[in-house]
Structure formats: structure tokens, C-alpha cells
PyMOL Python script that loads the backbone (N, CA, C, O; Angstrom):
from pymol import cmd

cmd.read_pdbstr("""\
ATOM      1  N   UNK A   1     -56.752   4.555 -83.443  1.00  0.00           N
ATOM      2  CA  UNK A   1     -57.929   5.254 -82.977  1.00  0.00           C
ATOM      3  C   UNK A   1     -57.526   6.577 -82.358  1.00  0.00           C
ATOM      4  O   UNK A   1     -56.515   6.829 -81.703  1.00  0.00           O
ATOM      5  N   UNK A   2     -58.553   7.388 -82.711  1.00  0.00           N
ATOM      6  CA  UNK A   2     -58.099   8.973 -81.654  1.00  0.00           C
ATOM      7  C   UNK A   2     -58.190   8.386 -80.495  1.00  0.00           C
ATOM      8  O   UNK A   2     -58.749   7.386 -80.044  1.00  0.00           O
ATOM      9  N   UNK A   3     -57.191   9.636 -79.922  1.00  0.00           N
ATOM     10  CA  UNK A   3     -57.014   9.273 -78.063  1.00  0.00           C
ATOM     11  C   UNK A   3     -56.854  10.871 -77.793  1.00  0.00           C
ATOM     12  O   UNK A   3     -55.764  11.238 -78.231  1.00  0.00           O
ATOM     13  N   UNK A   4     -57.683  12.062 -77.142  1.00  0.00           N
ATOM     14  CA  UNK A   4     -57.300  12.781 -76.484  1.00  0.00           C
ATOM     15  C   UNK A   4     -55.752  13.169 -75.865  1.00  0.00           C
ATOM     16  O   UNK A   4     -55.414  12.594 -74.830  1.00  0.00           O
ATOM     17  N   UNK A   5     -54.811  14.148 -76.501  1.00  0.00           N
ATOM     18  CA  UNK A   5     -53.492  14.209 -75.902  1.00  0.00           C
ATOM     19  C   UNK A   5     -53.171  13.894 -74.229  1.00  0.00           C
ATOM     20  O   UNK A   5     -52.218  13.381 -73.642  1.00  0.00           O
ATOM     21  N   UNK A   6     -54.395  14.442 -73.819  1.00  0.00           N
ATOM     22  CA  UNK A   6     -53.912  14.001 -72.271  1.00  0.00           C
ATOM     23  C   UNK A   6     -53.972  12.999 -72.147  1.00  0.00           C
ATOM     24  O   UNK A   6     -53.137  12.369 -71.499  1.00  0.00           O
ATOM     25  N   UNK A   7     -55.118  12.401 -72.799  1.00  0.00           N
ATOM     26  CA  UNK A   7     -54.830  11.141 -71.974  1.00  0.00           C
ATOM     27  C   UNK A   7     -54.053  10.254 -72.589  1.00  0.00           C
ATOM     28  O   UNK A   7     -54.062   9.177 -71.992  1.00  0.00           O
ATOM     29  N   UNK A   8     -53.323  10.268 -73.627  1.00  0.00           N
ATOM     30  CA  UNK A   8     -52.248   9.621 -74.514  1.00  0.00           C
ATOM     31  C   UNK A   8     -50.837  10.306 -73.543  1.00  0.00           C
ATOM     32  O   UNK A   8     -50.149   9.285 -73.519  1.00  0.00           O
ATOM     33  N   UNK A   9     -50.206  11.109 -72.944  1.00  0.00           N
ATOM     34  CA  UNK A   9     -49.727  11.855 -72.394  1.00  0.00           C
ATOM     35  C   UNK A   9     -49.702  10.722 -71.311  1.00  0.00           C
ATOM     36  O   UNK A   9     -48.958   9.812 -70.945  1.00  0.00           O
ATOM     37  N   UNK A  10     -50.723  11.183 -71.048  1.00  0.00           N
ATOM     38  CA  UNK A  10     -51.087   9.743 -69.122  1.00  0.00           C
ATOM     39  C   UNK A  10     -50.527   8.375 -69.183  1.00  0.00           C
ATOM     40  O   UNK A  10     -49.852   7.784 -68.340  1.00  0.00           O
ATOM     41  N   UNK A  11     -51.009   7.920 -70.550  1.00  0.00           N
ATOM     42  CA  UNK A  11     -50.546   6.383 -70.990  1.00  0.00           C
ATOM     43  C   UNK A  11     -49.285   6.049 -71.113  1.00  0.00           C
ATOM     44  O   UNK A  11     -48.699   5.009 -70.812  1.00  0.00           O
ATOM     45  N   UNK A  12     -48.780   7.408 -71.769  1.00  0.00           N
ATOM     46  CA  UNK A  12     -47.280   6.960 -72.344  1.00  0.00           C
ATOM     47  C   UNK A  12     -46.186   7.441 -70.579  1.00  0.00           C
ATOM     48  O   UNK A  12     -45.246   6.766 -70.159  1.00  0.00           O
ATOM     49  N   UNK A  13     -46.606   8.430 -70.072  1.00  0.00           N
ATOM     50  CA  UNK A  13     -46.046   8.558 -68.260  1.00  0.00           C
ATOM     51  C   UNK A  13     -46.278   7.194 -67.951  1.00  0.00           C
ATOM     52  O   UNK A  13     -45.286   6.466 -67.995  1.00  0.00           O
ATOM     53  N   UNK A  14     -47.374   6.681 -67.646  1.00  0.00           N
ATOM     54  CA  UNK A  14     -47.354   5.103 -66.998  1.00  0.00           C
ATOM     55  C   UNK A  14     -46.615   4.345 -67.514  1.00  0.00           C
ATOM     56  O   UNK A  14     -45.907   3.767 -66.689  1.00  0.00           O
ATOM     57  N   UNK A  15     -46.360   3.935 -69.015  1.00  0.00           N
ATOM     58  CA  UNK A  15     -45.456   3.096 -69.872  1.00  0.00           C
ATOM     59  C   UNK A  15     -43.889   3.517 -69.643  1.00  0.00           C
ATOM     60  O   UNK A  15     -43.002   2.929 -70.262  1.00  0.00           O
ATOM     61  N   UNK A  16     -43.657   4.370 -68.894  1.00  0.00           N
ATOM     62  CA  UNK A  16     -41.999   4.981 -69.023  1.00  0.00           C
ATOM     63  C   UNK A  16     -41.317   3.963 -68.822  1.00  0.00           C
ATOM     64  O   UNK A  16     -40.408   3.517 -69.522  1.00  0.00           O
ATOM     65  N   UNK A  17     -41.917   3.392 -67.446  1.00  0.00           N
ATOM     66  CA  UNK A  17     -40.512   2.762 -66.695  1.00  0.00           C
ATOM     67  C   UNK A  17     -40.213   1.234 -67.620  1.00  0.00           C
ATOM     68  O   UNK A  17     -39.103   0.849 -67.986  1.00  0.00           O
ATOM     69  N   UNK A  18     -41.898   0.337 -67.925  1.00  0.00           N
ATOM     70  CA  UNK A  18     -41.629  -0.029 -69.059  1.00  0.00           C
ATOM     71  C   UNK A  18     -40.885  -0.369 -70.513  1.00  0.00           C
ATOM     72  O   UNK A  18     -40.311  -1.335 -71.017  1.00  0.00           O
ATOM     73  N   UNK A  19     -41.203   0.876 -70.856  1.00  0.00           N
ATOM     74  CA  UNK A  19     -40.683   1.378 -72.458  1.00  0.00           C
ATOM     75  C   UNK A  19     -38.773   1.395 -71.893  1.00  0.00           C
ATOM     76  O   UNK A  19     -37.928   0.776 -72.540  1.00  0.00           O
ATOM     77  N   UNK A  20     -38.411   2.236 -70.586  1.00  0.00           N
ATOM     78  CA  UNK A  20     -37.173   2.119 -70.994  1.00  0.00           C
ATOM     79  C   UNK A  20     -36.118   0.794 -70.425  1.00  0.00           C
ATOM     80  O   UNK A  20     -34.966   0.438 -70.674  1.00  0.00           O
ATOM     81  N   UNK A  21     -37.275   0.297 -69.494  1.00  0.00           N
ATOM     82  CA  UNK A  21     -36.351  -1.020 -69.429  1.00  0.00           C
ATOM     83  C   UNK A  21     -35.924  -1.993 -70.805  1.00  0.00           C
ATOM     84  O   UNK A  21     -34.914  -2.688 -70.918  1.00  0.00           O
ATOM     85  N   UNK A  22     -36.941  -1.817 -71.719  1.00  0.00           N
ATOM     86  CA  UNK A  22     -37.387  -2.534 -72.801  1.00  0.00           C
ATOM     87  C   UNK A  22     -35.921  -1.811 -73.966  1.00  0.00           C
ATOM     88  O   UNK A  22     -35.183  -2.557 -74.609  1.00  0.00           O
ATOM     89  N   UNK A  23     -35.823  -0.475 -73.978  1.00  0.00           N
ATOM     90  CA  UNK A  23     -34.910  -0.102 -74.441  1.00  0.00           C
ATOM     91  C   UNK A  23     -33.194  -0.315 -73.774  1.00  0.00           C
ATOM     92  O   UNK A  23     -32.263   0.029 -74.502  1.00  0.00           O
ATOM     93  N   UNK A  24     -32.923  -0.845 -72.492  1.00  0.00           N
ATOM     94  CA  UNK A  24     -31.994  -1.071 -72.197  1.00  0.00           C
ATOM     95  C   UNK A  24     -31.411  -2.789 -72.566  1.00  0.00           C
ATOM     96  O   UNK A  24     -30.237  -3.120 -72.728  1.00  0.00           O
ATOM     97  N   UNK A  25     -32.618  -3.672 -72.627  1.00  0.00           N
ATOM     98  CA  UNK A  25     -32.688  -4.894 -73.052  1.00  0.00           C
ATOM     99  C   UNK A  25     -32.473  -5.175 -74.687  1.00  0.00           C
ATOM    100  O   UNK A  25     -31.816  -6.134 -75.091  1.00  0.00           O
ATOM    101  N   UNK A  26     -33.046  -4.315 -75.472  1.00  0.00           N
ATOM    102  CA  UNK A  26     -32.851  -3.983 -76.648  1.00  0.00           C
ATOM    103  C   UNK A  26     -31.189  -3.025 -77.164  1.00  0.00           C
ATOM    104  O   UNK A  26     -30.607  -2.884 -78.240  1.00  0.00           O
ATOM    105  N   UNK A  27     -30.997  -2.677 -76.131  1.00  0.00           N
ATOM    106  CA  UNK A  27     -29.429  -2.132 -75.830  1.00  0.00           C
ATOM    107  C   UNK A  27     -29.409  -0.648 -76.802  1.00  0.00           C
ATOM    108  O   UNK A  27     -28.475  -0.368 -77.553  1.00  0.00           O
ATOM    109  N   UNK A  28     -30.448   0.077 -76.639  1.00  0.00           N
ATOM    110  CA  UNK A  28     -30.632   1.279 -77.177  1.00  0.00           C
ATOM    111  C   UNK A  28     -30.631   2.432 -76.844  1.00  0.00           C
ATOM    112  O   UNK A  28     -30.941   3.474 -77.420  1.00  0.00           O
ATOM    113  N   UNK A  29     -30.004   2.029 -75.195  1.00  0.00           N
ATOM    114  CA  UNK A  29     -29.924   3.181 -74.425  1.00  0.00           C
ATOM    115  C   UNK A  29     -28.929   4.639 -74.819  1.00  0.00           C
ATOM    116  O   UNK A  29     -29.188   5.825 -74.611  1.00  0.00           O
ATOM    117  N   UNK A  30     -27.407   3.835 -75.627  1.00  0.00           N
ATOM    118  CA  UNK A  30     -27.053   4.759 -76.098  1.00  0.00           C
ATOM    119  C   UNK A  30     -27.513   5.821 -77.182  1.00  0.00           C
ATOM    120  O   UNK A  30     -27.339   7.035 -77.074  1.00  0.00           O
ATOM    121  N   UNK A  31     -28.173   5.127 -78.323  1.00  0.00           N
ATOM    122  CA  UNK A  31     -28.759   5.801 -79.133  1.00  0.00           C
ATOM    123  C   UNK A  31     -29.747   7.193 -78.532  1.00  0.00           C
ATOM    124  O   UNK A  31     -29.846   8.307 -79.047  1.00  0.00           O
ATOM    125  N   UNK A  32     -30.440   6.641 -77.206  1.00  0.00           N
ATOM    126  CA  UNK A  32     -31.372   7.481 -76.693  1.00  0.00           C
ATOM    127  C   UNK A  32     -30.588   8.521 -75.830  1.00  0.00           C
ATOM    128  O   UNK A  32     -31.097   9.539 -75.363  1.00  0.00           O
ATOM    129  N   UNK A  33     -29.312   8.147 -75.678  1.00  0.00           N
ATOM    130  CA  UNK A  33     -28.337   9.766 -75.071  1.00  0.00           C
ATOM    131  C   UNK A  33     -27.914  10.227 -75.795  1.00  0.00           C
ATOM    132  O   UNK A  33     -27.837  11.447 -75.648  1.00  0.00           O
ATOM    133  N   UNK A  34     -27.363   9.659 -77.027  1.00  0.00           N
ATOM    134  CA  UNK A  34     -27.286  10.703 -78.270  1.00  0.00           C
ATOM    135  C   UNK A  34     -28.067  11.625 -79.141  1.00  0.00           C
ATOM    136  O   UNK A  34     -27.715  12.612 -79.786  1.00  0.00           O
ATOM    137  N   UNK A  35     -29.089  11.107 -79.005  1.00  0.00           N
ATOM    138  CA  UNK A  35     -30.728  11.424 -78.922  1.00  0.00           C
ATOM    139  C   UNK A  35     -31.158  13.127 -78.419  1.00  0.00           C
ATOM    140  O   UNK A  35     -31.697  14.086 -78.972  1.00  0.00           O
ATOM    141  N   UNK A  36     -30.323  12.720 -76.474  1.00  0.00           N
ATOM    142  CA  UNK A  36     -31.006  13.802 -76.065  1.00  0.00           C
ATOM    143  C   UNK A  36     -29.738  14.413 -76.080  1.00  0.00           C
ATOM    144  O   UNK A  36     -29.784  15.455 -75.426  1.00  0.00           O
ATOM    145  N   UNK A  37     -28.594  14.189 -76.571  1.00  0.00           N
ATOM    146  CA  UNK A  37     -27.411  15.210 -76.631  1.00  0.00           C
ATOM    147  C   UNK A  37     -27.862  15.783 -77.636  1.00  0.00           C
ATOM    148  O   UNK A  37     -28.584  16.739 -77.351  1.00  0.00           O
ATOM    149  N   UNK A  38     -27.682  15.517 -79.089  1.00  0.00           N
ATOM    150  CA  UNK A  38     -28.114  16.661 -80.147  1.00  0.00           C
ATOM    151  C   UNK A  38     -29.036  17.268 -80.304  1.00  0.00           C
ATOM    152  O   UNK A  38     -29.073  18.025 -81.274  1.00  0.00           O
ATOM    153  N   UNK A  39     -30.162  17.172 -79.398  1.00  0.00           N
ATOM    154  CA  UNK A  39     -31.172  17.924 -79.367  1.00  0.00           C
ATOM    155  C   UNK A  39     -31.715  18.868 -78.160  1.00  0.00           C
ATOM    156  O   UNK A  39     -32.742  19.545 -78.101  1.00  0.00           O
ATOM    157  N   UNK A  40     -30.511  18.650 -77.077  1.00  0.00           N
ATOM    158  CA  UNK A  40     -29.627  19.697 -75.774  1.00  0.00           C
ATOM    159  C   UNK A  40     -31.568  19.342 -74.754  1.00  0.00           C
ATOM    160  O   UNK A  40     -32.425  20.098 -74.296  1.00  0.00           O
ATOM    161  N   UNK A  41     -31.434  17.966 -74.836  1.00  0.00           N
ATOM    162  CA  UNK A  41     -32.493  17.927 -73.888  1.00  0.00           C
ATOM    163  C   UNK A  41     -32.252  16.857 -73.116  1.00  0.00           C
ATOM    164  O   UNK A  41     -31.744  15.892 -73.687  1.00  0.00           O
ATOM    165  N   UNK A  42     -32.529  16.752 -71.723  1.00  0.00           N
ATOM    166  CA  UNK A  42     -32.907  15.738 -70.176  1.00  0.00           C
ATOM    167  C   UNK A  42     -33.687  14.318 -70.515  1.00  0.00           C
ATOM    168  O   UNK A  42     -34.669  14.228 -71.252  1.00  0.00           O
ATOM    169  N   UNK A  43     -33.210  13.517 -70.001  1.00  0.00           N
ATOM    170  CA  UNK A  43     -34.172  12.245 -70.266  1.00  0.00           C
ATOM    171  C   UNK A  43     -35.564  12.638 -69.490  1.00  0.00           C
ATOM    172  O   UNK A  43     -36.614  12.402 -70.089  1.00  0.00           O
ATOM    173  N   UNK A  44     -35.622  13.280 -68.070  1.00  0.00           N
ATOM    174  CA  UNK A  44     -36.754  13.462 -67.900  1.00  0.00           C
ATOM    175  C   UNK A  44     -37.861  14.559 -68.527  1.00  0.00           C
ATOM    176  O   UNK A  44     -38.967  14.555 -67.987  1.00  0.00           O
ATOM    177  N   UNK A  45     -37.621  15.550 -69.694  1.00  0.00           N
ATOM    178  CA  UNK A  45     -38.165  15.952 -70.707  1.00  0.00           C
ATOM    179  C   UNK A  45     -38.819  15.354 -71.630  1.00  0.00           C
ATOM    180  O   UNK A  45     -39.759  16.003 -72.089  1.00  0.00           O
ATOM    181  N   UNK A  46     -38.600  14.115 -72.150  1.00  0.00           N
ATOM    182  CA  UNK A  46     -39.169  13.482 -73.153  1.00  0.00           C
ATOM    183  C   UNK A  46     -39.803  12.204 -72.081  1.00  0.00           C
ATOM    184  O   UNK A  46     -39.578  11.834 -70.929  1.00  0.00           O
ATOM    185  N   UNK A  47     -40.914  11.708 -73.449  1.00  0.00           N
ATOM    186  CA  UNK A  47     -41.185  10.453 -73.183  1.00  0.00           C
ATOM    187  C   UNK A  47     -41.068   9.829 -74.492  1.00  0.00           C
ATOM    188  O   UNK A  47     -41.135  10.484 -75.532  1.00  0.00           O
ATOM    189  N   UNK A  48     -40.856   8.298 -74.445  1.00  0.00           N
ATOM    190  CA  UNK A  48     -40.554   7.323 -75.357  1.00  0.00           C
ATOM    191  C   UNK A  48     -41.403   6.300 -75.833  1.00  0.00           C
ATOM    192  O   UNK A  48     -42.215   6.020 -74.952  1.00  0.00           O
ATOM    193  N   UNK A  49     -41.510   5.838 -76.530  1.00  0.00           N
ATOM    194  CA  UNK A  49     -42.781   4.515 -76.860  1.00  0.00           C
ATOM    195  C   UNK A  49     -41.908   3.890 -78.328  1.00  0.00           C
ATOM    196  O   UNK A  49     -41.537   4.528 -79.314  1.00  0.00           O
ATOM    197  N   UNK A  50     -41.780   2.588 -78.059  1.00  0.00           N
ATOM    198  CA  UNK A  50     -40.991   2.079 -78.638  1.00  0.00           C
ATOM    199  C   UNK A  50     -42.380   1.538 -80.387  1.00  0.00           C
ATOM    200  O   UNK A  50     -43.608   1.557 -80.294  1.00  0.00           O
ATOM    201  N   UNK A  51     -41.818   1.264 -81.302  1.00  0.00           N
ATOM    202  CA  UNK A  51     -42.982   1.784 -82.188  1.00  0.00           C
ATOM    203  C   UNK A  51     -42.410   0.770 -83.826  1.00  0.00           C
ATOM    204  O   UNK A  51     -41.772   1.200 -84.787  1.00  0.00           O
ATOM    205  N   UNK A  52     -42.979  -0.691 -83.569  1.00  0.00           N
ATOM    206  CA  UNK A  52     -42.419  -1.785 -84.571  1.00  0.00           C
ATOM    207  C   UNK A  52     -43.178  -1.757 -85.858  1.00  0.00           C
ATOM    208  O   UNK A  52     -44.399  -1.863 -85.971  1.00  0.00           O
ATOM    209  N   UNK A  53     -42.391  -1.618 -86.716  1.00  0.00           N
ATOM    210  CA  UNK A  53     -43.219  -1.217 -88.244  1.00  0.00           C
ATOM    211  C   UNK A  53     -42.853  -2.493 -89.183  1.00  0.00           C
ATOM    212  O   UNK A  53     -42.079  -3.393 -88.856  1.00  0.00           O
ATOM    213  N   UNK A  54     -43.627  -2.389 -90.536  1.00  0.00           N
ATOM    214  CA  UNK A  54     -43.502  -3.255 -91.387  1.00  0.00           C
ATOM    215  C   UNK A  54     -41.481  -3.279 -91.708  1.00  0.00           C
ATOM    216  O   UNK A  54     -40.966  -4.396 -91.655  1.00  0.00           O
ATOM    217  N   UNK A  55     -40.839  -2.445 -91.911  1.00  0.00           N
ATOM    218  CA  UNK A  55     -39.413  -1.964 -92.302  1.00  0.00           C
ATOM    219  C   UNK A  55     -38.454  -2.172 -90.882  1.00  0.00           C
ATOM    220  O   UNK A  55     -37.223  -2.170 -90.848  1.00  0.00           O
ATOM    221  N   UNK A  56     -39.443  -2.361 -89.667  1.00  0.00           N
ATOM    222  CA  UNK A  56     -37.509  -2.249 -88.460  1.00  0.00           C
ATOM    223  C   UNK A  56     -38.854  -1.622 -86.909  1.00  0.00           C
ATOM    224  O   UNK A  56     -40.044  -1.744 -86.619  1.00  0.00           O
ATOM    225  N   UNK A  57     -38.025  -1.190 -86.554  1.00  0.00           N
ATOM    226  CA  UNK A  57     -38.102  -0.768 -85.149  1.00  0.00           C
ATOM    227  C   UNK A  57     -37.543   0.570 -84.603  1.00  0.00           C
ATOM    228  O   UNK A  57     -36.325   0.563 -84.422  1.00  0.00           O
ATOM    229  N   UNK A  58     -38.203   1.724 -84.304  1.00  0.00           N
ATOM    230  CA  UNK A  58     -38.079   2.515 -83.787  1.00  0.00           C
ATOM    231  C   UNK A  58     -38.700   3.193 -82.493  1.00  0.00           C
ATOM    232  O   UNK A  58     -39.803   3.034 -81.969  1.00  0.00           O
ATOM    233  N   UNK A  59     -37.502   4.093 -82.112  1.00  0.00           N
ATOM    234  CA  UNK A  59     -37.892   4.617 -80.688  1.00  0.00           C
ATOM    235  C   UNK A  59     -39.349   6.206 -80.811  1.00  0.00           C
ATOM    236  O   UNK A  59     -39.233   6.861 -81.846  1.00  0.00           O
ATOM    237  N   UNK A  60     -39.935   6.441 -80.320  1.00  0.00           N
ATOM    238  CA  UNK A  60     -40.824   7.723 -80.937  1.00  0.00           C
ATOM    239  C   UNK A  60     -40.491   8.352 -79.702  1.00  0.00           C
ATOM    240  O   UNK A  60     -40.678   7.847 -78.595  1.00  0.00           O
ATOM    241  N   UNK A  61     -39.963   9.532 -79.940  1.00  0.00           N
ATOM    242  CA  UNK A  61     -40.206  10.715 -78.823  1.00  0.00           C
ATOM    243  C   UNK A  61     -41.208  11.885 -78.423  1.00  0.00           C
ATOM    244  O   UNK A  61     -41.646  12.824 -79.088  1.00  0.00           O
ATOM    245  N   UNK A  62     -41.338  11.646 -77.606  1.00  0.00           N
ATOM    246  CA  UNK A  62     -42.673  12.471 -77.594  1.00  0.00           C
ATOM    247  C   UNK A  62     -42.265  13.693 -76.248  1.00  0.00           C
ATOM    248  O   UNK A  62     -41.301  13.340 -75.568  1.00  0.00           O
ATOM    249  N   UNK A  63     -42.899  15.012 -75.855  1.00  0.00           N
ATOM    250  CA  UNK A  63     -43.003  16.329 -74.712  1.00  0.00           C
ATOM    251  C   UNK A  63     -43.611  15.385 -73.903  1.00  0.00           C
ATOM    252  O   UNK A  63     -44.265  14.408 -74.269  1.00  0.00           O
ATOM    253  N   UNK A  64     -43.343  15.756 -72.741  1.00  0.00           N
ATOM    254  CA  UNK A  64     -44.443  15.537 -71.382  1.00  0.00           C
ATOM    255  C   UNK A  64     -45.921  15.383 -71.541  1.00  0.00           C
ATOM    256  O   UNK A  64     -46.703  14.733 -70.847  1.00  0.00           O
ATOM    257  N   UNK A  65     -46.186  16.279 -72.833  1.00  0.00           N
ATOM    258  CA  UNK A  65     -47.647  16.781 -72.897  1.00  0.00           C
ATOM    259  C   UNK A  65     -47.888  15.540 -73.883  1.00  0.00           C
ATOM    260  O   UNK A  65     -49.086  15.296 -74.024  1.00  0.00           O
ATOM    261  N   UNK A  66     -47.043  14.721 -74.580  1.00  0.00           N
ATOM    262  CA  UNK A  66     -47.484  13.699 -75.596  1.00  0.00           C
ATOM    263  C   UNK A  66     -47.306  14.417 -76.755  1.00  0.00           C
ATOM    264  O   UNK A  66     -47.772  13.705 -77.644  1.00  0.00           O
ATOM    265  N   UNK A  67     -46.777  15.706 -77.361  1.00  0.00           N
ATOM    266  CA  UNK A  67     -46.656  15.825 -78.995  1.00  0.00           C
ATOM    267  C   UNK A  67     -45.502  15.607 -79.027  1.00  0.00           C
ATOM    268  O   UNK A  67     -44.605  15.910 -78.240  1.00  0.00           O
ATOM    269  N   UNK A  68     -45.496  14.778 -80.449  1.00  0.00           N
ATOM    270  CA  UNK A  68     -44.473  14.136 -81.569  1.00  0.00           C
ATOM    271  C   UNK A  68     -43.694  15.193 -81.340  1.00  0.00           C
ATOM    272  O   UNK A  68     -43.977  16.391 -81.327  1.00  0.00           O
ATOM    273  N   UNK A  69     -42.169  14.348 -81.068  1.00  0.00           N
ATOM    274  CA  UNK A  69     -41.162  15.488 -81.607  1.00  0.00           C
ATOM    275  C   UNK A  69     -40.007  14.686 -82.378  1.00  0.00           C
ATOM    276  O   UNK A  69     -39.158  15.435 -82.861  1.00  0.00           O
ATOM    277  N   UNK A  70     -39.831  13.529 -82.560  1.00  0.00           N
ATOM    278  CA  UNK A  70     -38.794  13.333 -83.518  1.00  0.00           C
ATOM    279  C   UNK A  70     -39.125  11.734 -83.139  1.00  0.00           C
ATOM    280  O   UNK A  70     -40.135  11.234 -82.643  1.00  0.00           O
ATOM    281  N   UNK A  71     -37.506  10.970 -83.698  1.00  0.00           N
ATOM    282  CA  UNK A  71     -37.724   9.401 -83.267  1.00  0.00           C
ATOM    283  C   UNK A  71     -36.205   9.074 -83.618  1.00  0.00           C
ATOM    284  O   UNK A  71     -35.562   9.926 -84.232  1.00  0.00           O
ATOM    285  N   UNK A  72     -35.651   7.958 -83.278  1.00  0.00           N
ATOM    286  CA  UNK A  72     -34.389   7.578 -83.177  1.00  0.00           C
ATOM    287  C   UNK A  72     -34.329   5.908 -83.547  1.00  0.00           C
ATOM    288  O   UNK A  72     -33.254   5.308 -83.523  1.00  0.00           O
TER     289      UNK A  72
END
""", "prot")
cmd.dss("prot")
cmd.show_as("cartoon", "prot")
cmd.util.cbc("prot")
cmd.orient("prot")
């Protein structure tokens, strides 16, 4: 369903602490510093939402503001 960026933005800030415990349990934390090494960015720059498909499991990265910027 559409969701307004802000407030998709808002949802995915509340989900952080969430999403990355979920990624340390899943043991993906490294992937997500290699992540922000080749792409010369801060963990607190991005936000994450973990994102299970018909094929596997991936991480989605998203700006502060909530636009798509890549996935790991």
C-alpha cells in the first residue's frame, strides 16, 4: 500500500533498534559494515528494514528521509 515518505521514514526510525538487533541475531552485522564501507557512509546515515522474498532474505537500505538506496 502507499505510505507517505515521512511517514514510512517515521516507521522505519522506530523499527531501527529492532531491525538491527534482528540483524545481529541473523549475524549480518558484518555484511552491513561492509555495506557502509564501500559506499563511505555512517551507520547512523542509513536506515535498514530487513525484507524476506520468495528467493532468500535481504537487508534494504534506505536515507533518513526513507528513499531506497541500495540493499545487501
Amino acid at each position: 500500500l502507499y505510505q507517505p515518505r515521512t511517514e514510512f521514514s517515521k516507521a522505519l526510525k522506530e523499527r531501527q533498534i529492532m531491525f538491527l538487533e534482528r540483524m545481529e541475531y541473523y549475524q549480518e552485522t558484518g555484511r552491513f559494515n561492509d555495506w557502509l564501507q564501500q559506499n563511505q557512509m555512517a551507520r547512523e546515515d542509513v536506515l535498514v528494514a530487513r525484507f524476506g522474498g520468495r528467493y532468500g532474505v535481504v537487508w534494504l537500505v534506505f536515507d533518513l528521509d526513507g528513499k531506497y538506496l541500495s540493499y545487501f
